[in-house]
DODREN-177596 format. One record per residue (C-alpha): residue number from 1; residue in one letter; x, z, y. Coordinates in steps of 0.25 Angstrom, whole numbers, plus 5000, padded with zeros to 4 digits. Layout:
residues N
+-----+--------+------+------+------+
: num : residu :    x :    z :    y :
+-----+--------+------+------+------+
: NUM :      A :    X :    Z :    Y :
...
+-----+--------+------+------+------+
***
This chain:
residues 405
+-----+--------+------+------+------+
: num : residu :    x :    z :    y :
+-----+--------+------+------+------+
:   1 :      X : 5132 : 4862 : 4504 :
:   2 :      X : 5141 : 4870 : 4514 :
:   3 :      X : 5135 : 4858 : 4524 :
:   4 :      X : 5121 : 4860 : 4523 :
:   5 :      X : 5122 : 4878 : 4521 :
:   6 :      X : 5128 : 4876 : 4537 :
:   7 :      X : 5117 : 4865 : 4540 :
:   8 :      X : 5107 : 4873 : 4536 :
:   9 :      X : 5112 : 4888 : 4543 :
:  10 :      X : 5117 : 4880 : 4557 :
:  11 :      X : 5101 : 4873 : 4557 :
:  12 :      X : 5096 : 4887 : 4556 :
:  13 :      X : 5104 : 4893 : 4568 :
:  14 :      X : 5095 : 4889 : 4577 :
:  15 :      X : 5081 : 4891 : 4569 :
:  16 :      X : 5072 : 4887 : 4582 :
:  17 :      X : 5078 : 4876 : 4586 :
:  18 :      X : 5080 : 4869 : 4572 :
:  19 :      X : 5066 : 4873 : 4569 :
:  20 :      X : 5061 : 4867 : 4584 :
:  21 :      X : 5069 : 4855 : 4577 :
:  22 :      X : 5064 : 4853 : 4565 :
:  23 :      X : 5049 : 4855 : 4571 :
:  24 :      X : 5050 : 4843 : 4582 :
:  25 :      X : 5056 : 4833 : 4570 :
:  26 :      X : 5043 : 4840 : 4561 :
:  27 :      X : 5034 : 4836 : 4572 :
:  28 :      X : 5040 : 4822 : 4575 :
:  29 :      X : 5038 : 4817 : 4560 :
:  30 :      X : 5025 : 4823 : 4559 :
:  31 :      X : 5021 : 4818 : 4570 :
:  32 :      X : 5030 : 4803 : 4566 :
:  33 :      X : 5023 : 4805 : 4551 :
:  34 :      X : 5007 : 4807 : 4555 :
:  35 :      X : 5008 : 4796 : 4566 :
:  36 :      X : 5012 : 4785 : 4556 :
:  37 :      X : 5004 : 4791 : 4545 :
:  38 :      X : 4990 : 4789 : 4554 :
:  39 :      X : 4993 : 4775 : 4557 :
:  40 :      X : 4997 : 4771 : 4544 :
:  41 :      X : 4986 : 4777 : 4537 :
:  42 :      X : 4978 : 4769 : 4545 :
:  43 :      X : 4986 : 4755 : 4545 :
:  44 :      X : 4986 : 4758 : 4528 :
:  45 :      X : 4970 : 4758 : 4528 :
:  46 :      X : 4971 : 4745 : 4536 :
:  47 :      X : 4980 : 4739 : 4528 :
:  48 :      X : 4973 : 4742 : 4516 :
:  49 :      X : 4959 : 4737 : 4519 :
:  50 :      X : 4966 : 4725 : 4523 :
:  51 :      X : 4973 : 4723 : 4512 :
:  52 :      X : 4962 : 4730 : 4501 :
:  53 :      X : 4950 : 4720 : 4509 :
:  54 :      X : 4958 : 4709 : 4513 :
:  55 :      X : 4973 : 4704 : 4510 :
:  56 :      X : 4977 : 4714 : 4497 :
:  57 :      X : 4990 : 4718 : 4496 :
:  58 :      X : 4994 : 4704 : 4491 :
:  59 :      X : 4987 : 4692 : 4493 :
:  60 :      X : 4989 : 4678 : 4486 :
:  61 :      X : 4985 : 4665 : 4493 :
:  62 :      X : 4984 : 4651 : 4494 :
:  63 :      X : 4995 : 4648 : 4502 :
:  64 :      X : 4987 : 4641 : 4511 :
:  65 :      X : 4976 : 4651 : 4513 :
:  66 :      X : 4985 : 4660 : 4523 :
:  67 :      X : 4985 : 4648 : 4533 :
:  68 :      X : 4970 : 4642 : 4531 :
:  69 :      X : 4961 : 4655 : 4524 :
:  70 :      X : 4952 : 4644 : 4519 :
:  71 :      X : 4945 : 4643 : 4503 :
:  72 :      X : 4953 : 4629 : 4503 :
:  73 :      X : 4966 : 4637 : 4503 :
:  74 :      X : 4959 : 4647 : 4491 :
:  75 :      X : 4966 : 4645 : 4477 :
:  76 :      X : 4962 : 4646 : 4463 :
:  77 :      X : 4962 : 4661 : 4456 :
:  78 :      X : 4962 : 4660 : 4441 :
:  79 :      X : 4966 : 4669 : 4430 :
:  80 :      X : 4981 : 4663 : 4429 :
:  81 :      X : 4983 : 4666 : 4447 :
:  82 :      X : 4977 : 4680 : 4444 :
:  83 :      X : 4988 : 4682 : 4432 :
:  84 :      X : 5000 : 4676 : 4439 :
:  85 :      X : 4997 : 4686 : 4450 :
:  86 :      X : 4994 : 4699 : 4443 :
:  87 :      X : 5007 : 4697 : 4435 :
:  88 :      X : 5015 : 4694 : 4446 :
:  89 :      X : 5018 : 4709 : 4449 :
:  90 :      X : 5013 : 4721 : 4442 :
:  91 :      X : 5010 : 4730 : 4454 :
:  92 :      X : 4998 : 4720 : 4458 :
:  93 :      X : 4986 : 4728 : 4455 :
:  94 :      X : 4975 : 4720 : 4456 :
:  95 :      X : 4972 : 4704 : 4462 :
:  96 :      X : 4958 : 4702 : 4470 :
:  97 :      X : 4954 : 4687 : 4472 :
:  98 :      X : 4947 : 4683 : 4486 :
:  99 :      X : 4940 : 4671 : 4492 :
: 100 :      X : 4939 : 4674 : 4505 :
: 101 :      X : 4929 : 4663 : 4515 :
: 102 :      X : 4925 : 4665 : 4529 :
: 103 :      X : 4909 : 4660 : 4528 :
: 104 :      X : 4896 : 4663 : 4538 :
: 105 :      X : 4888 : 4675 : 4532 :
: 106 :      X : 4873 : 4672 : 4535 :
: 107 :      X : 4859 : 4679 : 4534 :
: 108 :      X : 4845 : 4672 : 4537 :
: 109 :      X : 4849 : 4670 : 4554 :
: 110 :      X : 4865 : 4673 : 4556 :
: 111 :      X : 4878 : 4671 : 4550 :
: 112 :      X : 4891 : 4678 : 4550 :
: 113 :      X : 4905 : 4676 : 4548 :
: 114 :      X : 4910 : 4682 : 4536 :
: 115 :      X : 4923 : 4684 : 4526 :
: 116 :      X : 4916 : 4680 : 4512 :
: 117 :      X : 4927 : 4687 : 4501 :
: 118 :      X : 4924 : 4681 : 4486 :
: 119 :      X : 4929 : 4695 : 4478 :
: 120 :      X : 4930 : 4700 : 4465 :
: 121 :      X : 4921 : 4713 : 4468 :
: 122 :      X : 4928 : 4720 : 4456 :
: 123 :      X : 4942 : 4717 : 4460 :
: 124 :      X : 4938 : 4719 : 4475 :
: 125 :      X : 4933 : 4733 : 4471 :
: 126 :      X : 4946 : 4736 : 4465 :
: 127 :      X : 4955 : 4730 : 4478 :
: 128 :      X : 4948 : 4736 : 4491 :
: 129 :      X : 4935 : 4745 : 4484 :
: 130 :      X : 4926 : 4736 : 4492 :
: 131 :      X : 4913 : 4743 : 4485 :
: 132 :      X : 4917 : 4755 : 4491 :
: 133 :      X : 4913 : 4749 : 4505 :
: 134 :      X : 4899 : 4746 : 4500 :
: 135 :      X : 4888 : 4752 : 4509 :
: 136 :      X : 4876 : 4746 : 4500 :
: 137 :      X : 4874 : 4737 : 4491 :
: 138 :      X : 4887 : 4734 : 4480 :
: 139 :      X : 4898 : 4725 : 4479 :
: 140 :      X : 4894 : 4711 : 4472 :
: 141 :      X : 4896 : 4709 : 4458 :
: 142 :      X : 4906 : 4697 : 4454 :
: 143 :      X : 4897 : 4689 : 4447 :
: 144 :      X : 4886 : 4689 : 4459 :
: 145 :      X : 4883 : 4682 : 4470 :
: 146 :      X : 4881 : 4692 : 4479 :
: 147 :      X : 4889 : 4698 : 4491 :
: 148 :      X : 4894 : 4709 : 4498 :
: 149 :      X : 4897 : 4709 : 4513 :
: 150 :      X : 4903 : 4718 : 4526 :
: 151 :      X : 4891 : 4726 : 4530 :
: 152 :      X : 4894 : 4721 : 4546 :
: 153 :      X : 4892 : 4708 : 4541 :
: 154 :      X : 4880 : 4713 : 4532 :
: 155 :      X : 4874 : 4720 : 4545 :
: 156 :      X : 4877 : 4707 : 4555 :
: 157 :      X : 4869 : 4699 : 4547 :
: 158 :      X : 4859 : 4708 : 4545 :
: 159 :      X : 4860 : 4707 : 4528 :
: 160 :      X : 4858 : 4719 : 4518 :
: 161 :      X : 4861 : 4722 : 4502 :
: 162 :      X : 4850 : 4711 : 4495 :
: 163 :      X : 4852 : 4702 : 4509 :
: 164 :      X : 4855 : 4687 : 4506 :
: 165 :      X : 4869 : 4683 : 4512 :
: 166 :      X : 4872 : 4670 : 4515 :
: 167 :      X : 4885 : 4663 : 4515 :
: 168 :      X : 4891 : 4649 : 4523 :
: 169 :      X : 4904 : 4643 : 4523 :
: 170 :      X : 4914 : 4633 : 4514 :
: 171 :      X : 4919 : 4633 : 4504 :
: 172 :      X : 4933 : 4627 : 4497 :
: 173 :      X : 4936 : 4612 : 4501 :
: 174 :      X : 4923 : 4613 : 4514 :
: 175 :      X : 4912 : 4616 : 4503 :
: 176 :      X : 4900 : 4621 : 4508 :
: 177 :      X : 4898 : 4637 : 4505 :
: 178 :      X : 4885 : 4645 : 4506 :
: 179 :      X : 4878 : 4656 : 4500 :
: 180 :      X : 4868 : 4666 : 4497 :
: 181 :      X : 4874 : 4680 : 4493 :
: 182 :      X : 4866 : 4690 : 4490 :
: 183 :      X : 4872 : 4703 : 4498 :
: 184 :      X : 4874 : 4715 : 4488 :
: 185 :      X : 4882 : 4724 : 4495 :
: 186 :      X : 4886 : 4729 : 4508 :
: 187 :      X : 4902 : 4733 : 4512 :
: 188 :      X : 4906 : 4742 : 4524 :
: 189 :      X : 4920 : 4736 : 4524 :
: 190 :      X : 4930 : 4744 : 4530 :
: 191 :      X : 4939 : 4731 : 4536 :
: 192 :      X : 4927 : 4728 : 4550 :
: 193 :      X : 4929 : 4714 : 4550 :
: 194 :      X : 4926 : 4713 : 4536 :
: 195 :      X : 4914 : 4722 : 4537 :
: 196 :      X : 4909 : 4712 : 4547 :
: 197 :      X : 4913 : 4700 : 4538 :
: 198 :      X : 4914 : 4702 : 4523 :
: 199 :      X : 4906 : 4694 : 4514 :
: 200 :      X : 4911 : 4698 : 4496 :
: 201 :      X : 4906 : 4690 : 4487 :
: 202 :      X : 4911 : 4688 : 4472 :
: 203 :      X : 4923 : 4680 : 4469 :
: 204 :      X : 4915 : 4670 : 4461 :
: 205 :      X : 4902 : 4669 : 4473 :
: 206 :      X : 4913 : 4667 : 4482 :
: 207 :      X : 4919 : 4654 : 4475 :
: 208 :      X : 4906 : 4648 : 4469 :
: 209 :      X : 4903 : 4651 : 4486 :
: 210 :      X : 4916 : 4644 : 4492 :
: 211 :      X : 4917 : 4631 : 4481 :
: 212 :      X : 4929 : 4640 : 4477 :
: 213 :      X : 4928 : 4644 : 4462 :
: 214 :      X : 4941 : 4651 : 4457 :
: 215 :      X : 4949 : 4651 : 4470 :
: 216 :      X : 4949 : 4663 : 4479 :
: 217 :      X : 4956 : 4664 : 4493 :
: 218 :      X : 4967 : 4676 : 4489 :
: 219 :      X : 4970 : 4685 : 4478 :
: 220 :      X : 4972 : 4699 : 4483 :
: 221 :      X : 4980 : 4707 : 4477 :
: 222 :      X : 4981 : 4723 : 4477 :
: 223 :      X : 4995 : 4733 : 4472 :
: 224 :      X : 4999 : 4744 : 4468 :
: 225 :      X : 5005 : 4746 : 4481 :
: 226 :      X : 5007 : 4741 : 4494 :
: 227 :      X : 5021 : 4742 : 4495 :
: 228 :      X : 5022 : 4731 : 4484 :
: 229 :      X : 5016 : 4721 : 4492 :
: 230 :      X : 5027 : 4714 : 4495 :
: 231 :      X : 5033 : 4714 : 4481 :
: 232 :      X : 5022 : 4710 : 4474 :
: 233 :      X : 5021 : 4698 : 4484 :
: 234 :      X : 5035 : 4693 : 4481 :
: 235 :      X : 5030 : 4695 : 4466 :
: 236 :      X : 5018 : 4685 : 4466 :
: 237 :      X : 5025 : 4676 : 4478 :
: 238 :      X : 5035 : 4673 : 4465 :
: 239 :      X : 5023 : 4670 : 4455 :
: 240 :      X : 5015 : 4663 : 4464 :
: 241 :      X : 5027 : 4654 : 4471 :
: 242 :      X : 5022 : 4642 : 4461 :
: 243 :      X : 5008 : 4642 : 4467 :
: 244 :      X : 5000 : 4640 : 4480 :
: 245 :      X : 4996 : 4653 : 4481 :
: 246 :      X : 5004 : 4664 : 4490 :
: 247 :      X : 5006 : 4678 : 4492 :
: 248 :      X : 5004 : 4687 : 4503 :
: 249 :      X : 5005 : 4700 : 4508 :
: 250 :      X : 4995 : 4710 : 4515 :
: 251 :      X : 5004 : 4710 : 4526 :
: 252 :      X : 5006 : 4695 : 4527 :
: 253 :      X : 4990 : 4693 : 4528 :
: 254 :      X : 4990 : 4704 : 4537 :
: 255 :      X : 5001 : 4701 : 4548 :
: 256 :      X : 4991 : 4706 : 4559 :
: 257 :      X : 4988 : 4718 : 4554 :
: 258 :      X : 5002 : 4723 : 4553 :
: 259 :      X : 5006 : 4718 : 4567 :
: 260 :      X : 4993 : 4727 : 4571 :
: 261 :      X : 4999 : 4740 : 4562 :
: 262 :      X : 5013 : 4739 : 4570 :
: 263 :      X : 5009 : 4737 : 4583 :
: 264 :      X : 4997 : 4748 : 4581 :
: 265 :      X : 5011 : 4758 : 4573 :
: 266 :      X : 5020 : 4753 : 4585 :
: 267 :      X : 5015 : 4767 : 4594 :
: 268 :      X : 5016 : 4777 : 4582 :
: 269 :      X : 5029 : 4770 : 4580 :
: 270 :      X : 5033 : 4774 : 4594 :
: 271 :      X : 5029 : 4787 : 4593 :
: 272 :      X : 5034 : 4791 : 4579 :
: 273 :      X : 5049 : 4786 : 4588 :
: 274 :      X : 5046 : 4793 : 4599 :
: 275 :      X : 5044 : 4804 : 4592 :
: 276 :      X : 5058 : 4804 : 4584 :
: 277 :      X : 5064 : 4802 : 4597 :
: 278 :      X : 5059 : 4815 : 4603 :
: 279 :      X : 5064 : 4823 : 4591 :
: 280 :      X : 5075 : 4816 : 4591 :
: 281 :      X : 5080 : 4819 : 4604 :
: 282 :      X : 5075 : 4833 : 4601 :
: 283 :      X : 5084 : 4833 : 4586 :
: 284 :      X : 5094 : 4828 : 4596 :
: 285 :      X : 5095 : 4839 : 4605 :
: 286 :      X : 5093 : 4851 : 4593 :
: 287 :      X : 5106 : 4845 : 4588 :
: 288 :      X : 5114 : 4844 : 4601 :
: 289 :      X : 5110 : 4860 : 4605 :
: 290 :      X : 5112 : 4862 : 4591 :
: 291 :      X : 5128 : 4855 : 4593 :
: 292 :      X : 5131 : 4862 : 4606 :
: 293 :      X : 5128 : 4875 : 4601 :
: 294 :      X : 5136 : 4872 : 4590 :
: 295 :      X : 5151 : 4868 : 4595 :
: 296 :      X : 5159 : 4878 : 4594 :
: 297 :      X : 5152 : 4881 : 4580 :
: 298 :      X : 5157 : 4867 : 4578 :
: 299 :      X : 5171 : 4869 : 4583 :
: 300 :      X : 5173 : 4881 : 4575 :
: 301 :      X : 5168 : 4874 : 4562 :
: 302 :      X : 5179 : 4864 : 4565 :
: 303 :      X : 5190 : 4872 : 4570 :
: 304 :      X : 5191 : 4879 : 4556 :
: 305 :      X : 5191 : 4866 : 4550 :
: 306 :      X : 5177 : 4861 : 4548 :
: 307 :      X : 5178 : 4846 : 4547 :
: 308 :      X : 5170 : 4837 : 4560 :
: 309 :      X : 5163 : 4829 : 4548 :
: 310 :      X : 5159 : 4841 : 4539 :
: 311 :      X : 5152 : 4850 : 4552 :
: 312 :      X : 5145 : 4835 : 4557 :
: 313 :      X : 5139 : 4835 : 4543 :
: 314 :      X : 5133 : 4850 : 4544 :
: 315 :      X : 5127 : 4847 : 4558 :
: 316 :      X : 5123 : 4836 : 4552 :
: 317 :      X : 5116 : 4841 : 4539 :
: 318 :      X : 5110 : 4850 : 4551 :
: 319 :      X : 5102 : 4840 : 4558 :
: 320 :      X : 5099 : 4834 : 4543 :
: 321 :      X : 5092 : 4849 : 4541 :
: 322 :      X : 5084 : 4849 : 4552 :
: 323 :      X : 5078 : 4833 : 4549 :
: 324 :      X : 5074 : 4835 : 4536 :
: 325 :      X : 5068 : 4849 : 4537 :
: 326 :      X : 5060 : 4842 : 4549 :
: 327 :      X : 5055 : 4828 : 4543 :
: 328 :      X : 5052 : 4835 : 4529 :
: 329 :      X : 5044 : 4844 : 4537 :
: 330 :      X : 5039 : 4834 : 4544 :
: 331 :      X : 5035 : 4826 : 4533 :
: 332 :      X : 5028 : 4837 : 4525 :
: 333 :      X : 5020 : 4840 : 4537 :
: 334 :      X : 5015 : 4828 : 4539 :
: 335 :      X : 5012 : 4823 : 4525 :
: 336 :      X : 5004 : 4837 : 4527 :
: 337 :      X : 4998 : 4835 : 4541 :
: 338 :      X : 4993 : 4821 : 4535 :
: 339 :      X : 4987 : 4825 : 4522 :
: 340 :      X : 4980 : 4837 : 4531 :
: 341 :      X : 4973 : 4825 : 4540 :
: 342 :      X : 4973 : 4813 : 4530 :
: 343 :      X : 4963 : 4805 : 4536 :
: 344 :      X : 4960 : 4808 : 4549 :
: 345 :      X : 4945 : 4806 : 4552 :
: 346 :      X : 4940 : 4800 : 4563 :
: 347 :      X : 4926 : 4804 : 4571 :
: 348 :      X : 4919 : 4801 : 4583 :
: 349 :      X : 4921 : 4788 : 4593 :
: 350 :      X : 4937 : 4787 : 4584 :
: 351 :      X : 4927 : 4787 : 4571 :
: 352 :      X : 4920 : 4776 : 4576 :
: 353 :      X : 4928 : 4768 : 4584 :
: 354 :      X : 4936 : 4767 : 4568 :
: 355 :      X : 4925 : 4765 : 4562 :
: 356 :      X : 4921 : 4753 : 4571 :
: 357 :      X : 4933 : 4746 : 4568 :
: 358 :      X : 4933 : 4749 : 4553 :
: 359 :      X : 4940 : 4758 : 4550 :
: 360 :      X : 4938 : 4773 : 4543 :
: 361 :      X : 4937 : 4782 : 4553 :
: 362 :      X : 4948 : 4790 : 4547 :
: 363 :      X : 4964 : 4790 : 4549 :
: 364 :      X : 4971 : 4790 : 4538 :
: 365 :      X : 4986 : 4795 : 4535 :
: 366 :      X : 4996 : 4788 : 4529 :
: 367 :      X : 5005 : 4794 : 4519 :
: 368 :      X : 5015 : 4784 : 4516 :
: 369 :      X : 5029 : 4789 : 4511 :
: 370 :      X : 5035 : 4782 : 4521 :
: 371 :      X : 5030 : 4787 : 4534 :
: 372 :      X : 5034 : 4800 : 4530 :
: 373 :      X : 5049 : 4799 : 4525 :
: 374 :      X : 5053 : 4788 : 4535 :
: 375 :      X : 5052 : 4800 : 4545 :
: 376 :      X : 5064 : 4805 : 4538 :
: 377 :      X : 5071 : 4795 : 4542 :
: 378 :      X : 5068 : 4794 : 4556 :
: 379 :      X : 5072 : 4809 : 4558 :
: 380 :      X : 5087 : 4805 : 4547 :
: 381 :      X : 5090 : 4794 : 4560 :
: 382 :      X : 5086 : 4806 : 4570 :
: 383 :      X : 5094 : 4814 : 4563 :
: 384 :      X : 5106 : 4806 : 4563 :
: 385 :      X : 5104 : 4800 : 4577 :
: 386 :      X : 5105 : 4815 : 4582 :
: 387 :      X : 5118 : 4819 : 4573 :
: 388 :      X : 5126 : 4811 : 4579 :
: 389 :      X : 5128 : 4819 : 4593 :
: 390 :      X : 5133 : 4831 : 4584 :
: 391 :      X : 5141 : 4822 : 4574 :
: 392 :      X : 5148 : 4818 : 4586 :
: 393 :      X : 5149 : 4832 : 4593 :
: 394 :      X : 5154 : 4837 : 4581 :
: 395 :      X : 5165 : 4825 : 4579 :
: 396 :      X : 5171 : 4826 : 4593 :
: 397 :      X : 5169 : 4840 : 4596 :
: 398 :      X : 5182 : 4849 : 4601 :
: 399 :      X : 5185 : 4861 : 4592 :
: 400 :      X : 5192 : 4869 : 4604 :
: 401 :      X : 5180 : 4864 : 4615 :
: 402 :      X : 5171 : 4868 : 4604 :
: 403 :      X : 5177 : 4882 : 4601 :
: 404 :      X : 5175 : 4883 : 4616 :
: 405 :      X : 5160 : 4881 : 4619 :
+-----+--------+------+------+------+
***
């Protein structure tokens, strides 16, 4: 206690420089904090989409559809597959069957290439609230033989809400598919490509359409949370070991994506280190004035017996002071600068130019634990990096050169 009573009083000597100090390490987490948060904001809405519209956190296979995404690869979803999965691991919440085709989207003239998902409109509601995206007409029933589709699709082919949409491909085993779809409903989809391309029909249409009754492409499947992903992976991996079916990961379905998010993180990344450099070498040179001014206070303290270890811990408890009044600081201001702004909202040609690629035109923030406690301890190995020179100063310093100076 003696300790930290002298830590405390020696920080305070000098109130304007410690307070300079502790306001440039503020400003480097601040600024550390808010640069990670926008960018991972906006990489966790990506990733989101992706895995609510696309992969799901998990996603089980045939294990040979990941090499040839064909319906001969698609296998057979019955009451027992759907069991031995949900019982796998308790913290699956919920498990969304898919067949997914590539077929030629038609009206009376032209044709269009299209991404043809057989869903279960219930379920698919309840995984990725794909009704919310409607911009008229409704989703189709299960039980119909209607469809839904991207409204750029929708708008290429010239085709409205009543409009008859005609579908072309093949089926399991080169079976001839074609059909006529009534088109019940229109989605804005917020994933472009999908916009331009997406084609839902029921699960059951879809089948009776492809020559595939009972078989569907993948089984999605949705947690509590994210983290688990990899847990609950091993979990059904063990289950399923006996059968043709695999398991995978959102990331392992999406490998690109990810490269995309480090490369695009690599400049904040850069930043954040040059940053913590700076306030390093600044830190750095607080403590060196800090120990020159301090040596005969030094040789004093160990000429009336003060041992070399016991004065190194109170200069360092000093430095430790100054950190964590700084990053908690830091932190707290942060956490509120973010919540203040949380999402930024775009306007104008930065709107539009968002928009266009298909995306909200709004940056969000981030508020995962992490990217604000880690800061902690980028400034802990700053701390200790810099309290080295007076740990060593302190350790090989003269008492008489000292009493001198």
């Amino acid at each position: 206690m003696i300790y930290l009573k002298l830590a405390w009083r020696n920080i305070w000597r000098n109130r304007r420089r410690t307070l300079i100090t502790i306001s440039a390490i503020v400003f480097a987490v601040l600024a550390a904090i808010v640069m990670q948060s926008m960018n991972r904001g906006s990489y966790e809405v990506m990733i989101d989409r992706m895995v609510s519209f696309n992969t799901g956190h998990i996603q089980v296979q045939d294990y040979r559809y990941d090499d040839e995404a064909s319906l001969d690869n698609a296998f057979l979803y019955d009451d027992t597959v759907r069991e031995r999965i949900l019982n796998a691991d308790p913290r699956i919440t919920r498990i969304v069957p898919r067949l997914d085709t590539f077929m030629l989207a038609a009206n009376d003239v032209s044709t269009r290439g299209s991404l043809v998902f057989g869903v279960n409109p219930e379920k698919e509601q309840a995984f990725n609230q794909i009704g919310n995206y409607l911009v008229e007409g409704r989703f189709p029933d299960a039980h119909e033989h209607t469809a839904a589709m991207g409204k750029g699709l929708a708008d290429r082919l010239q085709l409205g809400v009543g409009d008859t949409l005609a579908l072309i491909g093949q089926g399991r085993f080169g079976m001839s598919a074609s059909g006529l779809f009534e088109i019940v409903g229109l989605i804005d989809h917020p994933i472009r490509d999908m916009n331009n391309s997406a084609v839902y029909l029921p699960i059951r249409s879809a089948q009776e359409l492809l020559s595939a009754e009972d078989h569907i492409t993948g089984l999605m499947i949705s947690l509590q949370q994210e983290r688990h992903t990899h847990g609950v992976a091993a979990s059904l991996r063990g289950e399923l070991d006996s059968t043709e079916l695999v398991v995978l990961t959102w990331p392992e379905l999406m490998p690109e994506l990810l490269e995309l998010m480090e490369m695009d993180l690599a400049v904040p990344r850069l930043l954040t280190l040059v940053l913590y450099v700076v306030i390093g070498f600044g830190f750095f040179g607080t403590v060196l004035t800090m120990t020159m001014e301090r040596l005969r206070e030094f040789g004093v303290l160990l000429s009336v017996g003060m041992k070399r270890v016991s004065l190194s811990f109170v200069v360092f408890v000093e430095t430790l002071i100054i950190s964590a009044i700084a990053v908690t600081g830091g932190i707290m201001l942060s956490w509120l600068l973010l919540k203040l702004i949380d999402p930024i909202t775009l306007s104008g040609d930065a709107a539009q130019a968002v928009i266009d690629m298909g995306y909200d035109p709004i940056i969000p923030m981030s508020f995962a634990a992490d990217q604000f406690f880690i800061q902690g301890l980028y400034v802990f190995l700053i701390v200790m990096a810099v309290f080295v020179f007076p740990l060593v100063k302190v350790l090989r310093l003269n008492i008489l050169e000292a009493a001198r100076s």
